[in-house]
N, CA, C and O atoms as a Tripos MOL2 file, in Angstrom:
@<TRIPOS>MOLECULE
protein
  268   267    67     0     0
PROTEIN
NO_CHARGES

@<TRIPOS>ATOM
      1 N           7.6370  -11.5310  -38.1020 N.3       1 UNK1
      2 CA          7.7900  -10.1400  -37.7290 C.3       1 UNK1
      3 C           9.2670   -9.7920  -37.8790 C.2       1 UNK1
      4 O          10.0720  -10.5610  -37.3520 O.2       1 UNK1
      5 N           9.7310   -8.6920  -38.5540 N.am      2 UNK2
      6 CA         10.5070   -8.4090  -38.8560 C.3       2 UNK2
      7 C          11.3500   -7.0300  -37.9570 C.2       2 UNK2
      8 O          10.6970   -6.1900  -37.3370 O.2       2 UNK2
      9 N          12.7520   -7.0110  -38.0290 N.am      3 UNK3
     10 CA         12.8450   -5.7370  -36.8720 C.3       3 UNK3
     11 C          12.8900   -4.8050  -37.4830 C.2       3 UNK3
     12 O          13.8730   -4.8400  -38.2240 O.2       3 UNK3
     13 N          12.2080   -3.7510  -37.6060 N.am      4 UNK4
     14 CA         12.0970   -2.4680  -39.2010 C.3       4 UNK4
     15 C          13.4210   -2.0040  -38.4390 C.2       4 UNK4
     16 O          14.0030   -1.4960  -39.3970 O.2       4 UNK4
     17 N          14.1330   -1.8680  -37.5490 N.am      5 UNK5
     18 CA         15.0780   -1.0650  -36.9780 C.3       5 UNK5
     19 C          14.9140    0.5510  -36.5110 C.2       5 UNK5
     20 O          15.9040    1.1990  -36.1710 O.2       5 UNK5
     21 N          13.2820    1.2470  -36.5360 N.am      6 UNK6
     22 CA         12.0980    2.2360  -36.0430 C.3       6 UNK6
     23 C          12.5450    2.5870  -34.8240 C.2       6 UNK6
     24 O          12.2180    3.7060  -34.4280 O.2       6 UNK6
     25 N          13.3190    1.8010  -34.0170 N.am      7 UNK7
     26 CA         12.8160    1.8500  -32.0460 C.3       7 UNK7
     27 C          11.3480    1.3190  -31.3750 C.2       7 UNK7
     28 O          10.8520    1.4750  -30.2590 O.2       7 UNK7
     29 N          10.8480    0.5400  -32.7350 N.am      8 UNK8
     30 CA          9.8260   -0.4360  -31.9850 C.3       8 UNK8
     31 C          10.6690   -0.8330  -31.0910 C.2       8 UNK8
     32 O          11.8960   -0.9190  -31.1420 O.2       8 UNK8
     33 N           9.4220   -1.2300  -29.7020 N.am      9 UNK9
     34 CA          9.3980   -1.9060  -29.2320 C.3       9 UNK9
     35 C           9.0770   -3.3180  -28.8290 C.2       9 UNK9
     36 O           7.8940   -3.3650  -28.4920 O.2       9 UNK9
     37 N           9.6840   -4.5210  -28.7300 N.am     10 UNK10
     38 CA          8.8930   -5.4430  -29.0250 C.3      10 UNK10
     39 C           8.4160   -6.2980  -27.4530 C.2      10 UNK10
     40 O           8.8060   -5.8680  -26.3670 O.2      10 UNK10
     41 N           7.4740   -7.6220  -27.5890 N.am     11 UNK11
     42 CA          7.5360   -7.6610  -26.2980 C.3      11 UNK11
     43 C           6.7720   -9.6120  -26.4750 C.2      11 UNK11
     44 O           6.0030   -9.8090  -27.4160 O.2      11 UNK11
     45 N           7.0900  -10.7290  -25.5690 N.am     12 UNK12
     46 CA          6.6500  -11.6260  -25.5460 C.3      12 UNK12
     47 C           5.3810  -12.1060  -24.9730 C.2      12 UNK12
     48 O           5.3150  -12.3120  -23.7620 O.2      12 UNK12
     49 N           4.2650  -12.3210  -25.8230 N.am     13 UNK13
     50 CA          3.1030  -12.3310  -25.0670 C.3      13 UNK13
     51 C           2.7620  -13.5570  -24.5810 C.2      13 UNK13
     52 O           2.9110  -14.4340  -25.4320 O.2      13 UNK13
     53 N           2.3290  -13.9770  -23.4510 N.am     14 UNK14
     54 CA          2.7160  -14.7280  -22.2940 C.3      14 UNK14
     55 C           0.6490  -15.8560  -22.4890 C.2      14 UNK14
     56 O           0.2110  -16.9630  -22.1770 O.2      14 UNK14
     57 N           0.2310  -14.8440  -23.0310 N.am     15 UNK15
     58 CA         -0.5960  -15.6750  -23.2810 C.3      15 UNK15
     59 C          -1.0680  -16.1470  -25.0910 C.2      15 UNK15
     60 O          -1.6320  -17.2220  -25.2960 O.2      15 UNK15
     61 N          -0.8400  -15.4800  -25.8910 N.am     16 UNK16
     62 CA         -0.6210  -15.8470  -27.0860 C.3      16 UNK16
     63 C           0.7440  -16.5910  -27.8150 C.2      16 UNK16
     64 O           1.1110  -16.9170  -28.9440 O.2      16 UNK16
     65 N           1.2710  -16.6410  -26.3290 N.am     17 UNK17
     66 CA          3.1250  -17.2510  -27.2380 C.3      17 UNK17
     67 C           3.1880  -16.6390  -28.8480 C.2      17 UNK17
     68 O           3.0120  -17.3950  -29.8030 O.2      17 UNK17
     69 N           3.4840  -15.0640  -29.0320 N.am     18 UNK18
     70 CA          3.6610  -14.5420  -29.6590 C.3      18 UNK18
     71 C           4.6060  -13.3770  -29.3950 C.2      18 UNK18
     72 O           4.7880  -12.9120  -28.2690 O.2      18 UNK18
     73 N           5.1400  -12.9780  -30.3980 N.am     19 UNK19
     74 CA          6.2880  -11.4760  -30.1400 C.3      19 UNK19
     75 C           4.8440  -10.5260  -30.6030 C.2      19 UNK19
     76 O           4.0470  -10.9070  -31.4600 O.2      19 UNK19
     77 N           4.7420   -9.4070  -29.9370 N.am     20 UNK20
     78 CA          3.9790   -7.9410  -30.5690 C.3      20 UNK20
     79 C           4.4960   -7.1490  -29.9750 C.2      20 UNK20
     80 O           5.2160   -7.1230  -28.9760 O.2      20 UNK20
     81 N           4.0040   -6.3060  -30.7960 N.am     21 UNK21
     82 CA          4.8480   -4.2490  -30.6420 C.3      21 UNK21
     83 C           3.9570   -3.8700  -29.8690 C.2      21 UNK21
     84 O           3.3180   -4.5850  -29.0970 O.2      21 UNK21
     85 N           3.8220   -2.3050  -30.0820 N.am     22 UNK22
     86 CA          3.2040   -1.4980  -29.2630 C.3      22 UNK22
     87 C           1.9970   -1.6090  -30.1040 C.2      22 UNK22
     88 O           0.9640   -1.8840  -29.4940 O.2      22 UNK22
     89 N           1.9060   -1.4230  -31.5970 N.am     23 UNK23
     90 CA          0.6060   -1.7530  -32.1570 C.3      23 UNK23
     91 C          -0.6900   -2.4860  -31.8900 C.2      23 UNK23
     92 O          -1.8820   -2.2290  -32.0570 O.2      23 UNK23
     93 N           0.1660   -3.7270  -31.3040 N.am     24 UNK24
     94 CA         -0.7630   -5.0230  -30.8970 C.3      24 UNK24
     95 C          -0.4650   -5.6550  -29.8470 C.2      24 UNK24
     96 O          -0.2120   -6.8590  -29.7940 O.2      24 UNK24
     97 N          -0.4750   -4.8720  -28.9250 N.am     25 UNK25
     98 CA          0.2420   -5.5390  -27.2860 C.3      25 UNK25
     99 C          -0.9780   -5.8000  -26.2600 C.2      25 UNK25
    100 O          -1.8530   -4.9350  -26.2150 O.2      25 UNK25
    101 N          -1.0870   -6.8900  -25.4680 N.am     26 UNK26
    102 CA         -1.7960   -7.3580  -25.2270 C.3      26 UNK26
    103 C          -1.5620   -6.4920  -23.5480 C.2      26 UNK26
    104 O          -0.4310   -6.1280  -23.2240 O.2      26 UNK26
    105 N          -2.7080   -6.2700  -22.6700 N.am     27 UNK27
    106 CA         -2.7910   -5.9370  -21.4500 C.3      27 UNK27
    107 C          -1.1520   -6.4030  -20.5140 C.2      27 UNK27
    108 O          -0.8850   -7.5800  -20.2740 O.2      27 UNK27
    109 N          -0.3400   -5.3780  -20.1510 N.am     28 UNK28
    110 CA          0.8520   -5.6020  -19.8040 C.3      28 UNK28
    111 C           0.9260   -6.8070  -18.8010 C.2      28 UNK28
    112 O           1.9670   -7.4550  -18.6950 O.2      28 UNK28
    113 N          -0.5610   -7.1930  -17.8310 N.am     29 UNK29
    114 CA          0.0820   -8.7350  -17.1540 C.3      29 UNK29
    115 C           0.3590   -9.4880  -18.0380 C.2      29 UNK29
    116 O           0.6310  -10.6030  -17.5930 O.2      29 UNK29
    117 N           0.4260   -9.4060  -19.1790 N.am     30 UNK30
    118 CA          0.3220  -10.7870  -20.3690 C.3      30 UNK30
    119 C           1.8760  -10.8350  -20.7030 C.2      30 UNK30
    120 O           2.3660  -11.9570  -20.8350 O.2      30 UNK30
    121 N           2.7170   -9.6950  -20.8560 N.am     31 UNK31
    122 CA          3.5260   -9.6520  -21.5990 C.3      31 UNK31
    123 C           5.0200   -9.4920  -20.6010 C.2      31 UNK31
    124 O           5.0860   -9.0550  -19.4520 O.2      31 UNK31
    125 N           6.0310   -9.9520  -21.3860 N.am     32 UNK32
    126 CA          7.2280   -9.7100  -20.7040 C.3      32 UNK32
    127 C           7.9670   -8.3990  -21.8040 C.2      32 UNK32
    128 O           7.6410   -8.3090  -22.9880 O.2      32 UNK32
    129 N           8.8980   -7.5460  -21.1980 N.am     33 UNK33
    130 CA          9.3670   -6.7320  -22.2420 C.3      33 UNK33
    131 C           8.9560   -5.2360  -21.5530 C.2      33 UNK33
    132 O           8.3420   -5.0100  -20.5100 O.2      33 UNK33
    133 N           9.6740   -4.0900  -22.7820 N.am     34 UNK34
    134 CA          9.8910   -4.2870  -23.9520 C.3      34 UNK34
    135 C          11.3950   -4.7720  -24.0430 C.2      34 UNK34
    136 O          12.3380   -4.6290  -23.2640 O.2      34 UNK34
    137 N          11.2520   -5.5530  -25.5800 N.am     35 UNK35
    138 CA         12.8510   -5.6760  -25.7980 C.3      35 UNK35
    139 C          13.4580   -4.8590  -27.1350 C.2      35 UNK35
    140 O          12.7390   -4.0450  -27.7140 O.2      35 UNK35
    141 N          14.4000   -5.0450  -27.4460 N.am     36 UNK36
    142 CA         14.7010   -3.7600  -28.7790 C.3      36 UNK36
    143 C          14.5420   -4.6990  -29.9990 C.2      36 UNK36
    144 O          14.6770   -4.2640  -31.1430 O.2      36 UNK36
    145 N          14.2500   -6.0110  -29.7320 N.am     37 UNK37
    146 CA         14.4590   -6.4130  -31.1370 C.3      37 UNK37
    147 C          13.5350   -7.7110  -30.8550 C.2      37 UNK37
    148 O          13.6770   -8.3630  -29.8200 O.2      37 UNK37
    149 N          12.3950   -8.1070  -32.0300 N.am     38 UNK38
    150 CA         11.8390   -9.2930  -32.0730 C.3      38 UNK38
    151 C          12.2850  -10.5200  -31.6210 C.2      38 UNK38
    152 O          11.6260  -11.2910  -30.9220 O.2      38 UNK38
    153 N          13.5500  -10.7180  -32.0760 N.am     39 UNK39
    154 CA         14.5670  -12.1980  -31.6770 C.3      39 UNK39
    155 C          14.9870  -11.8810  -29.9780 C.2      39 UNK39
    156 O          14.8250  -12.8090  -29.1860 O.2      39 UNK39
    157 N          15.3540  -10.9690  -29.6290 N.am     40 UNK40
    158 CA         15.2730  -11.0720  -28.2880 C.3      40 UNK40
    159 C          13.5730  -11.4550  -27.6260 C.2      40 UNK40
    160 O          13.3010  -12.4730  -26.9900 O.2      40 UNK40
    161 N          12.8070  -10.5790  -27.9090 N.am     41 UNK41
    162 CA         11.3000  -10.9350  -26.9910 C.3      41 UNK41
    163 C          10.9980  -12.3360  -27.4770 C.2      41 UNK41
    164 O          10.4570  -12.8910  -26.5200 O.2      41 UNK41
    165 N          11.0880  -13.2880  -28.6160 N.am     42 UNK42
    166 CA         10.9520  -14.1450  -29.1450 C.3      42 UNK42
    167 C          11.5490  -15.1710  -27.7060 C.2      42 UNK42
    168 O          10.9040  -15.9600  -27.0160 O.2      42 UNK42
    169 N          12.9110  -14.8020  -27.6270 N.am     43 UNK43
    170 CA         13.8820  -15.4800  -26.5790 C.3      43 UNK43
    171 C          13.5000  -15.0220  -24.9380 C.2      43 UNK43
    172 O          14.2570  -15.5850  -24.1480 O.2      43 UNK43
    173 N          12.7350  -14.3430  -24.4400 N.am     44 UNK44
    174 CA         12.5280  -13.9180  -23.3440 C.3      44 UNK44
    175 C          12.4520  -14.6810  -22.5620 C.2      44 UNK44
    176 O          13.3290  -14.4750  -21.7240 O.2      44 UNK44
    177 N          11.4990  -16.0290  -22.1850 N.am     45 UNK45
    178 CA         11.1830  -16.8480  -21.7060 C.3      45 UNK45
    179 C          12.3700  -18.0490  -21.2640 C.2      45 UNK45
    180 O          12.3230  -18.8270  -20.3110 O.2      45 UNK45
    181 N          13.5760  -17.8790  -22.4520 N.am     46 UNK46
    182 CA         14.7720  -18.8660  -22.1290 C.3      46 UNK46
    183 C          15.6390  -17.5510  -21.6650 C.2      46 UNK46
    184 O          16.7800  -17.9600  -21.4500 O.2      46 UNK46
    185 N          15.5780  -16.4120  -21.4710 N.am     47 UNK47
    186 CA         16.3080  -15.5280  -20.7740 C.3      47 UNK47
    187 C          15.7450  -15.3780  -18.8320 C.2      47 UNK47
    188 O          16.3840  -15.2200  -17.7920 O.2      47 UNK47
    189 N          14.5210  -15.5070  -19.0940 N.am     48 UNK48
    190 CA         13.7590  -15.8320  -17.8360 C.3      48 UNK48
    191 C          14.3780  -16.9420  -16.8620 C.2      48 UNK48
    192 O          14.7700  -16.8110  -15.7020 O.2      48 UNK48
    193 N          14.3450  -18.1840  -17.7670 N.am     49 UNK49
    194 CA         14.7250  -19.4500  -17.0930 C.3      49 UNK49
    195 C          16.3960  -19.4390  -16.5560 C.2      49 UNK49
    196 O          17.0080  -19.5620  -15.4950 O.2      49 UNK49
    197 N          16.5760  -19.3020  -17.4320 N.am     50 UNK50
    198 CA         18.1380  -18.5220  -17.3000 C.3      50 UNK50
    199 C          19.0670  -17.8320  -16.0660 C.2      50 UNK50
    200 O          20.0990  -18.1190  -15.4590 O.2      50 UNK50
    201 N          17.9460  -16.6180  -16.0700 N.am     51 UNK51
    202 CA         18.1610  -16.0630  -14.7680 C.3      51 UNK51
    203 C          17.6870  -16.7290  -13.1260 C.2      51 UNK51
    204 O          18.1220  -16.5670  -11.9860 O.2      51 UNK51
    205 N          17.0250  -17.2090  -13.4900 N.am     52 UNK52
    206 CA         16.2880  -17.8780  -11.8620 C.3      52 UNK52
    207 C          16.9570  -19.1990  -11.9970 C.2      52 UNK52
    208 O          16.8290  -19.7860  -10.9220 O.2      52 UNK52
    209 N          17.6220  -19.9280  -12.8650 N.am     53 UNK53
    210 CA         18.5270  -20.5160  -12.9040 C.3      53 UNK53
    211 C          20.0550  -19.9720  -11.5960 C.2      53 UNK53
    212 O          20.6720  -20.3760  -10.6100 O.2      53 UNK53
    213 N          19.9770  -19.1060  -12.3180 N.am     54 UNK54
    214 CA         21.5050  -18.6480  -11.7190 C.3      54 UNK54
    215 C          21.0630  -17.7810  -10.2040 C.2      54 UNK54
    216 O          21.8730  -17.8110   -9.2770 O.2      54 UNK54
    217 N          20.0780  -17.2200  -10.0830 N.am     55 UNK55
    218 CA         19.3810  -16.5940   -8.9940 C.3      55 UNK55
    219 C          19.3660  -17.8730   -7.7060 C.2      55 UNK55
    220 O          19.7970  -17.7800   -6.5560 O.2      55 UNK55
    221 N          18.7710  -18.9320   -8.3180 N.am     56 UNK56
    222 CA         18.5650  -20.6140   -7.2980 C.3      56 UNK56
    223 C          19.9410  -20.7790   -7.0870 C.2      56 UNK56
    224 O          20.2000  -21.4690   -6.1010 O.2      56 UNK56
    225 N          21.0390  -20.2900   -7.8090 N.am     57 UNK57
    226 CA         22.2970  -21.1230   -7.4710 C.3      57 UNK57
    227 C          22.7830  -19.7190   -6.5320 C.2      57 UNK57
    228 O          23.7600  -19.7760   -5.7860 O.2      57 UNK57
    229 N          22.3350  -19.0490   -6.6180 N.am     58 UNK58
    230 CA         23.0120  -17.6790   -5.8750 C.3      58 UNK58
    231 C          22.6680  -17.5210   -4.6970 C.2      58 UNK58
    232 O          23.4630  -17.1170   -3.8490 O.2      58 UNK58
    233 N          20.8170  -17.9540   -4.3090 N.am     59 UNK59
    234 CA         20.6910  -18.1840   -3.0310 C.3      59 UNK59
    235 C          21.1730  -19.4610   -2.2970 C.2      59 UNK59
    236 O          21.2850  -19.6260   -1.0830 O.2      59 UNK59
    237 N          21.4630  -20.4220   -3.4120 N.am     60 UNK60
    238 CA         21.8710  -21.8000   -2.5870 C.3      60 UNK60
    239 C          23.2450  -21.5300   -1.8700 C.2      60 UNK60
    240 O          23.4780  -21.7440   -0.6800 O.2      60 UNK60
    241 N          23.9670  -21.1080   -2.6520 N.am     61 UNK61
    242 CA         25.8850  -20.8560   -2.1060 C.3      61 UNK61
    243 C          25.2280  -19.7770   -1.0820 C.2      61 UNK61
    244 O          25.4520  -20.4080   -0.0480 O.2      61 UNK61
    245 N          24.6720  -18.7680   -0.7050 N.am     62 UNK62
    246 CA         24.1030  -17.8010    0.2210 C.3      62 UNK62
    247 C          23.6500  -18.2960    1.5080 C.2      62 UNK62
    248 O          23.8700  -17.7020    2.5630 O.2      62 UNK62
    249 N          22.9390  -19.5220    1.3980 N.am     63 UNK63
    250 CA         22.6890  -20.7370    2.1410 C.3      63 UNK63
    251 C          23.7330  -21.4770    2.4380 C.2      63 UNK63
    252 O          23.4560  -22.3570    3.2530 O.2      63 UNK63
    253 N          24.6290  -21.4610    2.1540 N.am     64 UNK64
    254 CA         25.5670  -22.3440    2.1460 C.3      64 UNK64
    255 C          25.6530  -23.7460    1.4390 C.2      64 UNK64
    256 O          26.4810  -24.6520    1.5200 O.2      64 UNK64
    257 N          24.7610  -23.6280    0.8820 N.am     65 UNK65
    258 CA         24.2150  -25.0990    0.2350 C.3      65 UNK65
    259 C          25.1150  -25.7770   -1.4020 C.2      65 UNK65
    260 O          25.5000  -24.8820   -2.1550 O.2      65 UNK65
    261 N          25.2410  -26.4280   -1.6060 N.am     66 UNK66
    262 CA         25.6500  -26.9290   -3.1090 C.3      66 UNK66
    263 C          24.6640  -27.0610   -4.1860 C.2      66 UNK66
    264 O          23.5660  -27.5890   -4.0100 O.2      66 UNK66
    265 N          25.0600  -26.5840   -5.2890 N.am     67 UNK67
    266 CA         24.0880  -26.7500   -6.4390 C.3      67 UNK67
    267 C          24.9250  -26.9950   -7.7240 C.2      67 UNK67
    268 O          24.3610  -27.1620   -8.8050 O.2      67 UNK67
@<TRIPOS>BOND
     1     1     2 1
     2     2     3 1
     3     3     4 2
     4     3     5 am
     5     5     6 1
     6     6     7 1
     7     7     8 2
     8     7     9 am
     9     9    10 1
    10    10    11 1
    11    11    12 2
    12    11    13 am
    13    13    14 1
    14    14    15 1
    15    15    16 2
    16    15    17 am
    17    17    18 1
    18    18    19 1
    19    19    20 2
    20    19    21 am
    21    21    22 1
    22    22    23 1
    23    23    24 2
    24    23    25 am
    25    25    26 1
    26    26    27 1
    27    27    28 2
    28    27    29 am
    29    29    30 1
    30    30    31 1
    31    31    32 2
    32    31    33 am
    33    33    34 1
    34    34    35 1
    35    35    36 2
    36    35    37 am
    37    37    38 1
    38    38    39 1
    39    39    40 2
    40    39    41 am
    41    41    42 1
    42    42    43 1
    43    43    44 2
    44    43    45 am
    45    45    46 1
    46    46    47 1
    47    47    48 2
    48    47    49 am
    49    49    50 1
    50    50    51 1
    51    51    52 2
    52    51    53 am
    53    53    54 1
    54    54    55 1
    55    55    56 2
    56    55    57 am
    57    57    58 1
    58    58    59 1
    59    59    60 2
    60    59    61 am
    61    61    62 1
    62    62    63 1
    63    63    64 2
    64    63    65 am
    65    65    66 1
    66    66    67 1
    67    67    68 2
    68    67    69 am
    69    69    70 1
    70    70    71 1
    71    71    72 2
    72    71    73 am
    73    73    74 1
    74    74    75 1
    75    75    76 2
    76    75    77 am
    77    77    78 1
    78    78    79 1
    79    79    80 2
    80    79    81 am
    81    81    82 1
    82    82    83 1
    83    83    84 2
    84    83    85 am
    85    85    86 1
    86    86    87 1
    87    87    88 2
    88    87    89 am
    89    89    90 1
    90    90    91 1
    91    91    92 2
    92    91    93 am
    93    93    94 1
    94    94    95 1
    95    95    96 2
    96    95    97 am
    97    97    98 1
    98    98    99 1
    99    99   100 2
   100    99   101 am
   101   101   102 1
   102   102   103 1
   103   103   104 2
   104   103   105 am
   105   105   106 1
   106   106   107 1
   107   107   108 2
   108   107   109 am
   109   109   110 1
   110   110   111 1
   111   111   112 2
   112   111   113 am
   113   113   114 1
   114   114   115 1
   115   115   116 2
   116   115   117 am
   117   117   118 1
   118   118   119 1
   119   119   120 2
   120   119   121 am
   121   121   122 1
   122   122   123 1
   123   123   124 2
   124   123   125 am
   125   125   126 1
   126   126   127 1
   127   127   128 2
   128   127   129 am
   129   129   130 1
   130   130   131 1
   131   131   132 2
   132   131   133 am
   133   133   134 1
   134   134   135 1
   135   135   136 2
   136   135   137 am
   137   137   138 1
   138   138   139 1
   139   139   140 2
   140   139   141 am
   141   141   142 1
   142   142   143 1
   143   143   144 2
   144   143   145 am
   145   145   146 1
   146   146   147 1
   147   147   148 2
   148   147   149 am
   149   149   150 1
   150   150   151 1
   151   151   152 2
   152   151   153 am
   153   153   154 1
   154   154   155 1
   155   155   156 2
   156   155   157 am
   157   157   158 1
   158   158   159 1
   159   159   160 2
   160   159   161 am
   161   161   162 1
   162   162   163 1
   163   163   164 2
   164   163   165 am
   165   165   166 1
   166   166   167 1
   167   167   168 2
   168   167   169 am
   169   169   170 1
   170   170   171 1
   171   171   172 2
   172   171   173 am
   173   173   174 1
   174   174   175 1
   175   175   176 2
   176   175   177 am
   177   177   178 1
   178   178   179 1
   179   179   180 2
   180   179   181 am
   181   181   182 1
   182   182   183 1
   183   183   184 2
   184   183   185 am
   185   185   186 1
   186   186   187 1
   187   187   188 2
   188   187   189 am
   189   189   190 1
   190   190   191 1
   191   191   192 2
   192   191   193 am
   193   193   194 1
   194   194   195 1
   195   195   196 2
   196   195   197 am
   197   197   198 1
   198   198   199 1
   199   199   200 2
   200   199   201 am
   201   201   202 1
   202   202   203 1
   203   203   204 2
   204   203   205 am
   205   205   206 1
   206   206   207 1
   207   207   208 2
   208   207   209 am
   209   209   210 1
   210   210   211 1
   211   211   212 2
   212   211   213 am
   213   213   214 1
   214   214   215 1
   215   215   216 2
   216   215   217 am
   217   217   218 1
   218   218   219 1
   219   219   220 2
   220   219   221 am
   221   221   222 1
   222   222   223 1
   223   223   224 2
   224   223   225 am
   225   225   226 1
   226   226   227 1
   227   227   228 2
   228   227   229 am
   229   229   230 1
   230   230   231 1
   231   231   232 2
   232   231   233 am
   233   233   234 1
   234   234   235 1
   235   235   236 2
   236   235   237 am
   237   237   238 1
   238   238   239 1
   239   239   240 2
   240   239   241 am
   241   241   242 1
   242   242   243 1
   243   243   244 2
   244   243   245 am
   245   245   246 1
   246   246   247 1
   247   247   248 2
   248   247   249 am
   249   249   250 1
   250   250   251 1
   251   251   252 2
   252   251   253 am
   253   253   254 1
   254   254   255 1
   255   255   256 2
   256   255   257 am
   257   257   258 1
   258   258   259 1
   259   259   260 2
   260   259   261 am
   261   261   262 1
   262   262   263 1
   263   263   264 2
   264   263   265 am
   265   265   266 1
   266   266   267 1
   267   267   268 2
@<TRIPOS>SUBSTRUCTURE
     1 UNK1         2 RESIDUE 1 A UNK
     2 UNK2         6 RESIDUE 1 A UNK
     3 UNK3        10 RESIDUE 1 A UNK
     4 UNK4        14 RESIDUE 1 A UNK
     5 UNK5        18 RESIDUE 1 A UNK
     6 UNK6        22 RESIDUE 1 A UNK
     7 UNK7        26 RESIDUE 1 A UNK
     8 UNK8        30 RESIDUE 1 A UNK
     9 UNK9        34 RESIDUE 1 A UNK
    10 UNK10       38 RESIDUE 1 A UNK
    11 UNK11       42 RESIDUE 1 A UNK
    12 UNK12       46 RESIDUE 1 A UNK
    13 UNK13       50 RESIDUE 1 A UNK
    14 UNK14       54 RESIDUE 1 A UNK
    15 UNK15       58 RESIDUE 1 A UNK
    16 UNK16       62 RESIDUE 1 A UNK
    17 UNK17       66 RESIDUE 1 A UNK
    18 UNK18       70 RESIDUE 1 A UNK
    19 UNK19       74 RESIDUE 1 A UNK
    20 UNK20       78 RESIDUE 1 A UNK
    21 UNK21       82 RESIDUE 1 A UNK
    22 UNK22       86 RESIDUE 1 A UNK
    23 UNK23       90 RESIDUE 1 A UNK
    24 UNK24       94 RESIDUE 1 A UNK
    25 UNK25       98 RESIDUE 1 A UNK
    26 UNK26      102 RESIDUE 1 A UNK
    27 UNK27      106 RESIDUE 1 A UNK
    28 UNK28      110 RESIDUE 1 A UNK
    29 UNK29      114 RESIDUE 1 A UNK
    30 UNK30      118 RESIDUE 1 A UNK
    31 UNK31      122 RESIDUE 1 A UNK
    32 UNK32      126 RESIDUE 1 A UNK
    33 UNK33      130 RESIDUE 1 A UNK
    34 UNK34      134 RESIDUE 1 A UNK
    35 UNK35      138 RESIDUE 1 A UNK
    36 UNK36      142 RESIDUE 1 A UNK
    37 UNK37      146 RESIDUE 1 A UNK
    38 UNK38      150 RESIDUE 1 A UNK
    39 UNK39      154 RESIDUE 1 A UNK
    40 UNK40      158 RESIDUE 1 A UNK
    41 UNK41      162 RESIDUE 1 A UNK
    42 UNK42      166 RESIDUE 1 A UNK
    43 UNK43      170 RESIDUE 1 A UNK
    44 UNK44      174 RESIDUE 1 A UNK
    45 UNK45      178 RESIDUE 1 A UNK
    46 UNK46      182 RESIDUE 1 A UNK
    47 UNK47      186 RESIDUE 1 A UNK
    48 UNK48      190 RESIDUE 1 A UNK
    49 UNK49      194 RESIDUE 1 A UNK
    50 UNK50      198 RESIDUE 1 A UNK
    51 UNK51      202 RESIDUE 1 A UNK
    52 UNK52      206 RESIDUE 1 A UNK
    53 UNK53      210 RESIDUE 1 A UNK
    54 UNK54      214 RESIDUE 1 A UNK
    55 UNK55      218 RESIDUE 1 A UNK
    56 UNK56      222 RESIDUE 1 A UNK
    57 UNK57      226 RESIDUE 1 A UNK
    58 UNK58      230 RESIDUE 1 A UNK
    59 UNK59      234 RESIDUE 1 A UNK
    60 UNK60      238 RESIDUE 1 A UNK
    61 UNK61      242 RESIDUE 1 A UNK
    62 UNK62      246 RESIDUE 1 A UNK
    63 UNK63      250 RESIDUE 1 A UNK
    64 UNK64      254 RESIDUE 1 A UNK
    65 UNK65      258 RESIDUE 1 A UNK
    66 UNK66      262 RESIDUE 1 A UNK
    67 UNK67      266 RESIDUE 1 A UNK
C-alpha cells in the first residue's frame, strides 16, 4: 500500500495485522488510528509499546519507585 498523498487515512488493523484506509477498514474495535501515512499505521503497535513503556516509568518515579 502505497501513500497516494489524497489525505487518506490510514489505520492498523489489530485483527488482520494489516494497514487499511477508509475503503477497507475493519469495525473500529479492530483498528488503531487514523494515521496520515501507511508507514506510520504500519508502526502503530511499536508506537503503542513505546508509550506505556514510558507511561510504566512515569507512574513508577510517581510512586517513588525505580525503573
Amino acid at each position: 500500500m502505497s501513500d497516494s498523498g489524497s489525505g487518506e487515512r490510514y489505520y492498523w488493523c489489530l485483527r488482520h495485522h494489516r494497514v487499511e484506509t477508509d475503503a477497507d477498514i475493519c469495525p473500529a474495535r479492530y483498528v488503531l488510528g487514523p494515521y496520515a501515512s501507511a508507514h506510520d499505521a504500519e508502526h502503530a503497535l511499536e508506537k503503542v509499546r513505546q508509550r506505556n513503556e514510558e507511561w510504566d516509568a512515569e507512574d513508577a518515579r510517581w510512586a517513588g519507585e525505580e525503573r
